[in-house]
ZAMARGU-4260 file (C-alpha; in steps of 0.2 Angstrom, whole numbers, plus 5000, padded with zeros to 4 digits):
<rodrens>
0) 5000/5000/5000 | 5006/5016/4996 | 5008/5031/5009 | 5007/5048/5002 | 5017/5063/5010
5) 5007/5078/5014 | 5022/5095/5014 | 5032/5081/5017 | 5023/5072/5032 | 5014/5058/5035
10) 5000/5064/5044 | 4994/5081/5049 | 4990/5079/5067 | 5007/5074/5075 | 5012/5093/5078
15) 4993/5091/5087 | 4994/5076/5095 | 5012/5083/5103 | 5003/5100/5110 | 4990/5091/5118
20) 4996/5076/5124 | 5010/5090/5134 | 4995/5099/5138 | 4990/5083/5147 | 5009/5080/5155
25) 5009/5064/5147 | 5024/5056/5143 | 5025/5047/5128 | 5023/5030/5139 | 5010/5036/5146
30) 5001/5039/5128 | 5004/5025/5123 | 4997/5014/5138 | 4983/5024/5139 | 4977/5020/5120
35) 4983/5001/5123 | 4968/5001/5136 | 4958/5010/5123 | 4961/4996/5112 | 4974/5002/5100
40) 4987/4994/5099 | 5002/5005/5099 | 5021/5007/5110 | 5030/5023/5114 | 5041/5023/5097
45) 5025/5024/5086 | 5018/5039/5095 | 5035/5047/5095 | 5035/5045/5075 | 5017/5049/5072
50) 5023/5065/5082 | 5038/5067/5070 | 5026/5063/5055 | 5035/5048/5048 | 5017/5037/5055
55) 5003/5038/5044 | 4987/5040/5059 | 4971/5029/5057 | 4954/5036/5058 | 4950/5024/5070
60) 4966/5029/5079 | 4961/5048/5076 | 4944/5046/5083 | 4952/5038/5102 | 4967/5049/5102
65) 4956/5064/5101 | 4945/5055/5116 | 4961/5052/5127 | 4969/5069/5124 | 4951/5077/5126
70) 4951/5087/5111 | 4940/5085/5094 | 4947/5077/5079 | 4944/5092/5071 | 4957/5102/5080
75) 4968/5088/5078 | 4967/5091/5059 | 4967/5108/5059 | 4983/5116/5057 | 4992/5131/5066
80) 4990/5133/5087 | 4976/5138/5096
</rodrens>
């Protein structure tokens, strides 16, 4: 399956994901066991890259990231800070 870059990234809420999760004083560990709870199956190194950009994000993954960090996918996709 081919992965398309986006301005050279693939995703668009890793810059997102990183503000909030801070936000929230998680550590990246901590992210990461909370969304293996949540049912997605994920360690500390793929939140790290999904940060960076080099992870492409599922929908499915969208929809629980934005429940944990308590934001809306929406802001996660939208670009720029708030």
């Amino acid at each position: 399956m081919k992965i398309y870059d986006y301005k050279g990234r693939k995703n668009i809420s890793g810059n997102r994901i990183r503000e909030a999760r801070l936000k929230k004083r998680l550590s990246q560990a901590d992210f990461a066991a909370k969304l293996q709870i949540a049912g997605i199956t994920m360690e500390r190194d793929s939140v790290s890259r999904i940060e960076i950009g080099t992870r492409f994000v599922a929908d499915y993954e969208l929809m629980i990231i934005a429940e944990i960090l308590d934001v809306t996918v929406d802001w996660l996709l939208s670009e720029g800070s708030e």
